[in-house]
TORKOL-4160 file (C-alpha; in steps of 0.2 Angstrom, whole numbers, padded with zeros to 4 digits, m for minus):
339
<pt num="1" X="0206" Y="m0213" Z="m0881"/>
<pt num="2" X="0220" Y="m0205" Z="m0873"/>
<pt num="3" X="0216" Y="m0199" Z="m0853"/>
<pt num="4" X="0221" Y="m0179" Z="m0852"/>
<pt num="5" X="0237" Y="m0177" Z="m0838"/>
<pt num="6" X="0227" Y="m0164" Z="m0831"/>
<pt num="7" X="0211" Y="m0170" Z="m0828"/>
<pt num="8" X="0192" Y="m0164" Z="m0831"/>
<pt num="9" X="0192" Y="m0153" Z="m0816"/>
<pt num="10" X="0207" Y="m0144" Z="m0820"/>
<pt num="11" X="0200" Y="m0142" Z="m0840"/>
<pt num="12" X="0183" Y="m0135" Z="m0834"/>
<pt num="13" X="0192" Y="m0121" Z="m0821"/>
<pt num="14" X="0203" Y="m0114" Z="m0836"/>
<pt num="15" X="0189" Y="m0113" Z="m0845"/>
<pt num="16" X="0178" Y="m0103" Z="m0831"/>
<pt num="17" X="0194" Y="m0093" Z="m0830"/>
<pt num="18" X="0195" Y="m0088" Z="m0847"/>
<pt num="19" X="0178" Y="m0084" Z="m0851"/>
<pt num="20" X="0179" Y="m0073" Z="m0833"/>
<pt num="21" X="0195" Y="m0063" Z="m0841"/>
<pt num="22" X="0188" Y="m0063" Z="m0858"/>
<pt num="23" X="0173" Y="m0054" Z="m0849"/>
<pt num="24" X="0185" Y="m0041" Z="m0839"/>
<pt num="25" X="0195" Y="m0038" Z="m0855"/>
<pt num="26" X="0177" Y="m0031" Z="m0864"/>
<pt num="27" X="0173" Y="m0020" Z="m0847"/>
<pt num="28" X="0188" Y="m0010" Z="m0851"/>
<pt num="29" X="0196" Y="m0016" Z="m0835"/>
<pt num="30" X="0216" Y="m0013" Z="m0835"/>
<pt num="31" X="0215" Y="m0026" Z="m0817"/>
<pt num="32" X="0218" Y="m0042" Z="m0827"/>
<pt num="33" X="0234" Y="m0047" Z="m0822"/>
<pt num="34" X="0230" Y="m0043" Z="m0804"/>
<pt num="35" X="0213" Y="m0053" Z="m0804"/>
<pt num="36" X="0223" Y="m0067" Z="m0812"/>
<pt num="37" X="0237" Y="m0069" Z="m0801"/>
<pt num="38" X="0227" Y="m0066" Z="m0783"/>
<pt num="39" X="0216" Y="m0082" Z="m0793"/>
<pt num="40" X="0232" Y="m0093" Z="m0796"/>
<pt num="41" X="0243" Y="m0091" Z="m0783"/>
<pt num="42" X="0263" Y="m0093" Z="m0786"/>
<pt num="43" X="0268" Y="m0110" Z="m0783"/>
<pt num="44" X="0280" Y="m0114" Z="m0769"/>
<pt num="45" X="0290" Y="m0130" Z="m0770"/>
<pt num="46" X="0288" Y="m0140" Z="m0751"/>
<pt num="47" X="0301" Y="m0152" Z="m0756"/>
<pt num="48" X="0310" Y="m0154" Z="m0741"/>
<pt num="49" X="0327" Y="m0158" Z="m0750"/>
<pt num="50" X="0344" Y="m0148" Z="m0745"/>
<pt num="51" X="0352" Y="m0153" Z="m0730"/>
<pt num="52" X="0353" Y="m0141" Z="m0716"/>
<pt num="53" X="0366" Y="m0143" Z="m0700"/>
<pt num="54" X="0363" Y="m0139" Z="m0684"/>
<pt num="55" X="0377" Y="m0138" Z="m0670"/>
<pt num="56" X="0378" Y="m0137" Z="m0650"/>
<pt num="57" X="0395" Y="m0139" Z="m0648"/>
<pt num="58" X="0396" Y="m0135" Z="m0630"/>
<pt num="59" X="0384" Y="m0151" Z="m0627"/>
<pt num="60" X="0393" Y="m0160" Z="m0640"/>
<pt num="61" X="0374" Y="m0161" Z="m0649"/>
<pt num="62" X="0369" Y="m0161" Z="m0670"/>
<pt num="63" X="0355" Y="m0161" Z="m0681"/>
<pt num="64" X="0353" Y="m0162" Z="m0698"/>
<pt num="65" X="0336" Y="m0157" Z="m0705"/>
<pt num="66" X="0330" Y="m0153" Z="m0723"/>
<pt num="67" X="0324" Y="m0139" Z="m0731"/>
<pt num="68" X="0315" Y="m0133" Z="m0745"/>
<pt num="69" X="0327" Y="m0126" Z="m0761"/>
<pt num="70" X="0317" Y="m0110" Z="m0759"/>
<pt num="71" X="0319" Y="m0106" Z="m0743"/>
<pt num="72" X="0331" Y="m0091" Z="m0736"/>
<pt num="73" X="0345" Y="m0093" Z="m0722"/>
<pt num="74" X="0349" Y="m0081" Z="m0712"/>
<pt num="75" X="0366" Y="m0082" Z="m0709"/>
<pt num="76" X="0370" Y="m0071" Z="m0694"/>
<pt num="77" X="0360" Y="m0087" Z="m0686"/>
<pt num="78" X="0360" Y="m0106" Z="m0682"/>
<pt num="79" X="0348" Y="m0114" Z="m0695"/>
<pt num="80" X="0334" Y="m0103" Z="m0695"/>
<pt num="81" X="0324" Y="m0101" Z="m0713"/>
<pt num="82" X="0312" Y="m0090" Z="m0720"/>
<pt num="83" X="0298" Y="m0098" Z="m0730"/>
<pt num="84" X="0298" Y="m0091" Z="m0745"/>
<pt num="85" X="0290" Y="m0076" Z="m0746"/>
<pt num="86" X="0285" Y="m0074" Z="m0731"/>
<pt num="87" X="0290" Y="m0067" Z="m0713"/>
<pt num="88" X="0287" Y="m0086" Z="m0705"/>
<pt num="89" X="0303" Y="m0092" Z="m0697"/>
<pt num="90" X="0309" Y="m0110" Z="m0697"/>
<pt num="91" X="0322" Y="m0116" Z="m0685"/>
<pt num="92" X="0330" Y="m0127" Z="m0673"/>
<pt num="93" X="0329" Y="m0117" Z="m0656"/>
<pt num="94" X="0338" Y="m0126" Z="m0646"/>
<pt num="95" X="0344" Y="m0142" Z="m0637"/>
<pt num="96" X="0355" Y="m0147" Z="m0621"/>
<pt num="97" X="0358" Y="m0162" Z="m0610"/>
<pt num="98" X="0350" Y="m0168" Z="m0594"/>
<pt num="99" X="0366" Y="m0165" Z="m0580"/>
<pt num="100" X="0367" Y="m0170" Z="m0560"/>
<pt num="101" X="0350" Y="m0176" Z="m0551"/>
<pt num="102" X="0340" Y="m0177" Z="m0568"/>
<pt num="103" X="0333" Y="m0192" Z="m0570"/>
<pt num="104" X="0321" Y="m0197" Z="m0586"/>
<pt num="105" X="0305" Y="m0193" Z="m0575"/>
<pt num="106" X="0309" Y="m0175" Z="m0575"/>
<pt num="107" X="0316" Y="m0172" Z="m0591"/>
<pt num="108" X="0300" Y="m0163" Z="m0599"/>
<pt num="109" X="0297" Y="m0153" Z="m0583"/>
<pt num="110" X="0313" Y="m0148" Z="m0583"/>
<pt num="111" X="0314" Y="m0141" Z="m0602"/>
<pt num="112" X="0297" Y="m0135" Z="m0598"/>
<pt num="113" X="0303" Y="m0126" Z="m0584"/>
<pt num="114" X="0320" Y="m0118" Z="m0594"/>
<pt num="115" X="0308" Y="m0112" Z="m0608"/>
<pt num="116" X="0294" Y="m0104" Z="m0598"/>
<pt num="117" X="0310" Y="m0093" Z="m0589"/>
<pt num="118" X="0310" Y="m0085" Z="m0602"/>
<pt num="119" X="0305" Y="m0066" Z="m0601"/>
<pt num="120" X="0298" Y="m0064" Z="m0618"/>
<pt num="121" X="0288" Y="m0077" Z="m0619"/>
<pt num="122" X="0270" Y="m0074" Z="m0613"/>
<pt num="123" X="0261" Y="m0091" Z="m0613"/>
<pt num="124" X="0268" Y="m0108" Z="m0613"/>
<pt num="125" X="0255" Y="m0123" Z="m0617"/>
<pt num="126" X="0257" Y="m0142" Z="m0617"/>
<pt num="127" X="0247" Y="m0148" Z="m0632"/>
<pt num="128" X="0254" Y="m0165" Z="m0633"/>
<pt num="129" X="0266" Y="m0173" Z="m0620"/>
<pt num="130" X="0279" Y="m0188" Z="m0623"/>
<pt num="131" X="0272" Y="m0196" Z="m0635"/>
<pt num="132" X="0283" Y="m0212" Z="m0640"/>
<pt num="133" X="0293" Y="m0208" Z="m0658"/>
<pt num="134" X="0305" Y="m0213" Z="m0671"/>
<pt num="135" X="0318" Y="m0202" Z="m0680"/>
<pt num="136" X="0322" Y="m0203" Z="m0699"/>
<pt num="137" X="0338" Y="m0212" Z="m0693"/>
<pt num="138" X="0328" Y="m0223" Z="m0682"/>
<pt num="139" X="0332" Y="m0217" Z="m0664"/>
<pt num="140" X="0318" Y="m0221" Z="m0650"/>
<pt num="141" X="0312" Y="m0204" Z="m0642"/>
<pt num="142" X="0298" Y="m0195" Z="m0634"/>
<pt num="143" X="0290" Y="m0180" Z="m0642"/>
<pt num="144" X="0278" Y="m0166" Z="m0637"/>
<pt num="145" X="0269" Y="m0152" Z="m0645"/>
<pt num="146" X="0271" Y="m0135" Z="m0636"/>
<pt num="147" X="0260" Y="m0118" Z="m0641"/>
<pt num="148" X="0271" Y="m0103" Z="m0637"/>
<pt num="149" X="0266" Y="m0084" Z="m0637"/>
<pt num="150" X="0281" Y="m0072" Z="m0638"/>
<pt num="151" X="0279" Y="m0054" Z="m0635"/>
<pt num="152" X="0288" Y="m0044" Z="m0649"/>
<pt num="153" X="0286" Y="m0024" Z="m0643"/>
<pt num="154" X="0269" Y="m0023" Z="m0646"/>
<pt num="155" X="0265" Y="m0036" Z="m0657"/>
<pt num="156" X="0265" Y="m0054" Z="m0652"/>
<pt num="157" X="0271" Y="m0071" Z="m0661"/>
<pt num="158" X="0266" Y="m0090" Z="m0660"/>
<pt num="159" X="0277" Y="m0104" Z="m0658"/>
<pt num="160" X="0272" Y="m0119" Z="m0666"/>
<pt num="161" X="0285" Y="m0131" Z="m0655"/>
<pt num="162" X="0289" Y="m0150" Z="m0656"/>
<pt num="163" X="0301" Y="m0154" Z="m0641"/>
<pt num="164" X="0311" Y="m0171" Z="m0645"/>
<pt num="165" X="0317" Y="m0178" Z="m0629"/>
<pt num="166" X="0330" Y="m0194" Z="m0629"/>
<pt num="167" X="0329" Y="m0203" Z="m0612"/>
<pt num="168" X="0346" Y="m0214" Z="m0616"/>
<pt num="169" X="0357" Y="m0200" Z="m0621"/>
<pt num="170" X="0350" Y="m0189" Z="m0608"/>
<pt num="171" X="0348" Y="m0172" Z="m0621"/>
<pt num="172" X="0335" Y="m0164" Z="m0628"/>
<pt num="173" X="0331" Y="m0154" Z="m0646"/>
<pt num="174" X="0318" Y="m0140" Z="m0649"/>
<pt num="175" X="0311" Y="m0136" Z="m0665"/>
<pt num="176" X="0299" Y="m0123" Z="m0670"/>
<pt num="177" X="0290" Y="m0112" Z="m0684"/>
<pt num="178" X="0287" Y="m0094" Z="m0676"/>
<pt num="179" X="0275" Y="m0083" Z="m0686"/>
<pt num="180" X="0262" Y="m0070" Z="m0682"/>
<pt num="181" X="0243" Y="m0075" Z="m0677"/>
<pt num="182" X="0234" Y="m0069" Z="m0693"/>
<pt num="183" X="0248" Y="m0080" Z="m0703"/>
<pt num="184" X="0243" Y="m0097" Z="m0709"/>
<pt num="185" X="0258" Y="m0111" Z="m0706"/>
<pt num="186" X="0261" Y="m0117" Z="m0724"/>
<pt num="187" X="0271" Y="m0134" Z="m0717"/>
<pt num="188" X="0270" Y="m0140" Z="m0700"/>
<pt num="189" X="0284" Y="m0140" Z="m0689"/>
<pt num="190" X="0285" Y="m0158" Z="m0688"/>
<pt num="191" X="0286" Y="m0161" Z="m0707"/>
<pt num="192" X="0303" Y="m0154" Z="m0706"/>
<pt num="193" X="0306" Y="m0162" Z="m0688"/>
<pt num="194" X="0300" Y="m0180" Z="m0697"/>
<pt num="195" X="0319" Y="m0177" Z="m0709"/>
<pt num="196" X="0329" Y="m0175" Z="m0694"/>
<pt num="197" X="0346" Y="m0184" Z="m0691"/>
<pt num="198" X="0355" Y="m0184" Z="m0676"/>
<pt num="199" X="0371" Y="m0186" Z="m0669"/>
<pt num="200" X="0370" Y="m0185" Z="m0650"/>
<pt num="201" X="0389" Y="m0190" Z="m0646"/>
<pt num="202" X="0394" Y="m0197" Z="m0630"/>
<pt num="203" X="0387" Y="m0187" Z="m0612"/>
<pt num="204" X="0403" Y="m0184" Z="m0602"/>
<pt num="205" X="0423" Y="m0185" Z="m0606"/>
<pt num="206" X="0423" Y="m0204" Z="m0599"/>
<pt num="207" X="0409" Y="m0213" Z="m0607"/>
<pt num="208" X="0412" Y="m0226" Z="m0612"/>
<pt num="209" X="0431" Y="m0230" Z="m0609"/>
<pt num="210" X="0441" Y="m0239" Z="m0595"/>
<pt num="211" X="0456" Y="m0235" Z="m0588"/>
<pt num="212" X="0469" Y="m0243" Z="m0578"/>
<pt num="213" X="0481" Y="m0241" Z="m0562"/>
<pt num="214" X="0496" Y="m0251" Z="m0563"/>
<pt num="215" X="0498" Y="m0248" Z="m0543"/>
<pt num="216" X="0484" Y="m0256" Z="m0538"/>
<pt num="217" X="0483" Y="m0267" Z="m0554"/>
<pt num="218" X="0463" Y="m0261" Z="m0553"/>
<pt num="219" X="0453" Y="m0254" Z="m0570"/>
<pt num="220" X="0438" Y="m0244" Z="m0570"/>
<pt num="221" X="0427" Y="m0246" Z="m0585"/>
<pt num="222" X="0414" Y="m0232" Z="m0587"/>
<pt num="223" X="0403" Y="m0243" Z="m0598"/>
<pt num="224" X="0390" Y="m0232" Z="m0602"/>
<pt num="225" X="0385" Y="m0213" Z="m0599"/>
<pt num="226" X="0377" Y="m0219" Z="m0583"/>
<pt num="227" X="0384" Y="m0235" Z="m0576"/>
<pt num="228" X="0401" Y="m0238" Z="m0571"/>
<pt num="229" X="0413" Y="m0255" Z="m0564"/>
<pt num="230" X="0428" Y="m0256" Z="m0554"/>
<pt num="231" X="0439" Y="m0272" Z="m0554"/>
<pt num="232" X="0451" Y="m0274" Z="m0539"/>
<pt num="233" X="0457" Y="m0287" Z="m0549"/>
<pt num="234" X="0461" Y="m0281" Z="m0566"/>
<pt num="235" X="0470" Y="m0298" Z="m0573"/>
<pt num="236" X="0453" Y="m0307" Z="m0566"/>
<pt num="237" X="0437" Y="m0297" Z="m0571"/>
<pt num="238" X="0425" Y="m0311" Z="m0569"/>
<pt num="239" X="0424" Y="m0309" Z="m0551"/>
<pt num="240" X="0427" Y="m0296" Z="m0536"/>
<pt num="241" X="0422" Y="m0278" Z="m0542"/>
<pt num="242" X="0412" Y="m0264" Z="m0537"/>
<pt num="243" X="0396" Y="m0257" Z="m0548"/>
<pt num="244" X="0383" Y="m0244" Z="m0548"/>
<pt num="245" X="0381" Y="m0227" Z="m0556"/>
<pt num="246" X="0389" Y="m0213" Z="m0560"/>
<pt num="247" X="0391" Y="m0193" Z="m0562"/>
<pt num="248" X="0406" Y="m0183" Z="m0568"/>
<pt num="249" X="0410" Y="m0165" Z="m0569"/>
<pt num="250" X="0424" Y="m0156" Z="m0577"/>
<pt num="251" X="0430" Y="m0137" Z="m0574"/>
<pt num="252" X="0420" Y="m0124" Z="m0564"/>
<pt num="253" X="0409" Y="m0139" Z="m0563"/>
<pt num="254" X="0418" Y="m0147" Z="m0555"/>
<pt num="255" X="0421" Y="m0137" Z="m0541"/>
<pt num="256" X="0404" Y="m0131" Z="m0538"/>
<pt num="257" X="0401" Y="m0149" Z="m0537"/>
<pt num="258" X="0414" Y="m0153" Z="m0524"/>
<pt num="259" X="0412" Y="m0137" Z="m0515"/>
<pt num="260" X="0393" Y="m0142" Z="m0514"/>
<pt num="261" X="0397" Y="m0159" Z="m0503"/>
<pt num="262" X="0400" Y="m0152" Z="m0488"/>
<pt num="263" X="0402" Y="m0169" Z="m0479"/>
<pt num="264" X="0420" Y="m0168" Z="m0487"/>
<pt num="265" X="0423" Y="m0150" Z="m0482"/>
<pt num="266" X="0430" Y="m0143" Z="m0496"/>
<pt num="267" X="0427" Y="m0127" Z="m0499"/>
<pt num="268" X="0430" Y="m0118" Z="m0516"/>
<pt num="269" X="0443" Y="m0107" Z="m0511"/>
<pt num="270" X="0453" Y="m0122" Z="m0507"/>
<pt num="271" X="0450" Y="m0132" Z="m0521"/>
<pt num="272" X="0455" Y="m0116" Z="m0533"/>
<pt num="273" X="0471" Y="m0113" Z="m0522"/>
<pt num="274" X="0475" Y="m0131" Z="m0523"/>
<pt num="275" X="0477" Y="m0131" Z="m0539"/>
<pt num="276" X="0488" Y="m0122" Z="m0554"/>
<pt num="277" X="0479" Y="m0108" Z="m0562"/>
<pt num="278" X="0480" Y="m0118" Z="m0581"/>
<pt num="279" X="0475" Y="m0133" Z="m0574"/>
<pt num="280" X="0455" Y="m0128" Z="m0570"/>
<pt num="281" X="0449" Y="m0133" Z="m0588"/>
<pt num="282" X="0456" Y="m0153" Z="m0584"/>
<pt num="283" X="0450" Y="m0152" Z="m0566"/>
<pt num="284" X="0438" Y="m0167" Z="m0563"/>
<pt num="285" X="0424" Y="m0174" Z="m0549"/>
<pt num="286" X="0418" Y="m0192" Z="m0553"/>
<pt num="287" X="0404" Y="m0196" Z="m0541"/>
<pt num="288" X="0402" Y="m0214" Z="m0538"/>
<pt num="289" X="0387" Y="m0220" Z="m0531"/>
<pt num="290" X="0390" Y="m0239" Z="m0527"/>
<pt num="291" X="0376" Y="m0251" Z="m0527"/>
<pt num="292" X="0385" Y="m0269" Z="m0522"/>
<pt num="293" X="0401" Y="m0279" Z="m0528"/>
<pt num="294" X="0403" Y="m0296" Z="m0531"/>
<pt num="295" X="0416" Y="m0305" Z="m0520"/>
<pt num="296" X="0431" Y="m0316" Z="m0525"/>
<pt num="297" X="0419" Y="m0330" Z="m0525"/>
<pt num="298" X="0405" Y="m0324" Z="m0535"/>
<pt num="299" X="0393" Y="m0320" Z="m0524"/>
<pt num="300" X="0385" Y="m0303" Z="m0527"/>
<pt num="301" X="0382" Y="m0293" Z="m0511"/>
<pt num="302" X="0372" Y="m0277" Z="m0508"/>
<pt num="303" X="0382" Y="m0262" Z="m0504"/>
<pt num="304" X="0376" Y="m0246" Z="m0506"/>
<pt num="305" X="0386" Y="m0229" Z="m0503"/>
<pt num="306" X="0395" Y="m0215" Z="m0511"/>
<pt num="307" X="0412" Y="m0209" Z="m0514"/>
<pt num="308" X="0421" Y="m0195" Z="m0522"/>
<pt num="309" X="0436" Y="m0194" Z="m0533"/>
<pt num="310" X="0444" Y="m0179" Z="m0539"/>
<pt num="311" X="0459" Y="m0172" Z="m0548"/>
<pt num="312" X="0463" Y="m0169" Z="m0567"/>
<pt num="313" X="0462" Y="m0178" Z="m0584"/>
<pt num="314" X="0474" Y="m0175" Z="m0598"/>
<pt num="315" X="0458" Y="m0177" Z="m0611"/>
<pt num="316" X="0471" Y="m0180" Z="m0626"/>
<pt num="317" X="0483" Y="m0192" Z="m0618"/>
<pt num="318" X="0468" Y="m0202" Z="m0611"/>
<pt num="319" X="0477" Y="m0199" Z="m0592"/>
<pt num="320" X="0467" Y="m0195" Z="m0574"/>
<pt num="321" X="0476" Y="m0193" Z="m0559"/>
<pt num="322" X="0462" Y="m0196" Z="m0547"/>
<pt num="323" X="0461" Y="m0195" Z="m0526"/>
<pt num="324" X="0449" Y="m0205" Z="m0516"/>
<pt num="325" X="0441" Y="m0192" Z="m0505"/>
<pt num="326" X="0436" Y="m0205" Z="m0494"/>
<pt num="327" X="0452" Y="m0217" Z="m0490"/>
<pt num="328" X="0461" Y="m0204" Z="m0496"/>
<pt num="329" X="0470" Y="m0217" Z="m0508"/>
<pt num="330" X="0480" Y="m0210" Z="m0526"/>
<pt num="331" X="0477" Y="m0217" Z="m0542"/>
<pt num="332" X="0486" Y="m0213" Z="m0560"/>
<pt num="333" X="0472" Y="m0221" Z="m0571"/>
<pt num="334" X="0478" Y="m0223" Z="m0588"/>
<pt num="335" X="0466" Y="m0228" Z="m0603"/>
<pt num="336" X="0464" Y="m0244" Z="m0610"/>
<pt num="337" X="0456" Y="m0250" Z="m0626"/>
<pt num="338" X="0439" Y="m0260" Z="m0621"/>
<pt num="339" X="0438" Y="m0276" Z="m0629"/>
């Protein structure tokens, strides 16, 4: 005996339903194809298949998320969809980096902070803080689950938020379905946050690369967005450099930054006079602080202090002409390839 595709359940509620319309055809009612469509709603395909980009190209931050085929972009926006038929609003809200004195103990407090200054938004709650998570392309992060009420004129919206937080690449993603209270969410937000790909770039202009000063035959390796070597020797890297961390700023960054350390006594004014008025964009503050070097004979020794280098970096031709604020020394750093 072959097994109906439908099942019993599904046989016996046509059945109920025919029998009901048959009864409202007799009562003369001209309602039946309103009765029957408020009984057997339209169908909406939650098939999270068409690839959807997001960009932050100030932060140098992606994300590509899926979306149902259904769904509506609005193009005068960055991938926000409507859910079909309906006024509820998916999207990717935003997402920055984690610059300066940040470090990954104030990242949510931070974000946290940043969203509640915003002066339509009425409530901000924590539902759920950094909780260990894996993206779809199998990058380790944090996530949390935020409740925001937006005031909209006189009508107020909820924020259904997850907040995806990557420690390692220091930045951060917000995603969020915005509807009004007496709306039901059809698909949670983190259906659509479970698809997401990423591609988080590199944090600064220097991560990751060396570069070399045939003066002083010494190299500078910026090995990763945080940490940083300096070889004295550069034909003997085994032995007799300098480490620690690092923080680099570009532009007006920059010369806030330098402007800021007062202990060097350089003031904005003259770092904007010292400098030609098309070369502010390439101006660039590496902050070193130093946490010990290892000597000519191996021995690693404690060391602990900060030093300031600033001057400008032709990006495209991979070339930084730096001063020491300190020893007041020159450098022409010139990039090499890392082995």
């Amino acid at each position: 005996m072959k097994k109906l595709f439908c099942g019993n359940k599904s046989i016996r509620f046509l059945c109920v339903l025919m029998i009901f319309v048959q009864l409202i055809s007799m009562s003369g009612c001209s309602y039946v194809d309103e009765i029957i469509e408020n009984i057997i709603p339209p169908i909406v395909d939650n098939d999270l298949v068409v690839e959807a980009l997001y960009e932050n190209t100030t932060d140098n931050l992606s994300a590509t998320i899926k979306v149902g085929e259904q769904w509506t972009y609005l193009q005068d926006t960055k991938c926000m969809y409507l859910y079909p038929g309906s006024n509820i609003l998916y999207m990717v809200s935003g997402s920055g980096r984690f610059y300066g004195l940040f470090n990954e103990e104030n990242y949510f407090t931070y974000v946290l902070d940043y969203i509640r200054g915003r002066d339509y938004f009425k409530n901000v709650l924590v539902i759920e803080k950094m909780k260990p998570y894996e993206t779809a392309d199998g990058r380790d992060a944090f996530i949390s689950r935020l409740e925001i009420t937006e005031t909209d004129g006189e009508n107020e919206l909820l924020r259904n938020a997850d907040l995806l937080i990557f420690p390692d690449k220091r930045c951060f993603f917000i995603f969020e379905v915005a509807h009004y209270p007496e709306d039901t969410v059809p698909l949670d937000i983190r259906e659509v946050v479970d698809t997401a790909t990423f591609d988080l770039g590199t944090l600064n202009a220097v991560e990751g690369l060396s570069f070399y000063d045939e003066g002083s035959n010494s190299a500078v390796e910026f090995t990763d967005s945080e940490n940083f070597v300096t070889y004295m020797d550069a034909d003997n890297r085994d032995v007799y450099y300098a480490y620690g961390t690092y923080s680099v700023y570009m532009g007006e960054d920059a010369i806030e930054q330098v402007s800021g350390m007062k202990e060097y006594g350089l003031t904005k004014k003259e770092i904007e006079n010292g400098m030609p008025s098309n070369s502010f964009d390439n101006f660039i503050a590496l902050v070193f602080d130093i946490k010990g070097y290892v000597d000519e004979d191996g021995n690693d020794n404690e060391n602990e202090f900060t030093a300031l280098y600033i001057g400008t970096y032709d990006e495209e031709n991979g070339v930084m002409d730096m001063l020491n604020c300190s020893t007041i020394s020159f450098y022409h750093w010139v990039k090499e390839e890392v082995e």
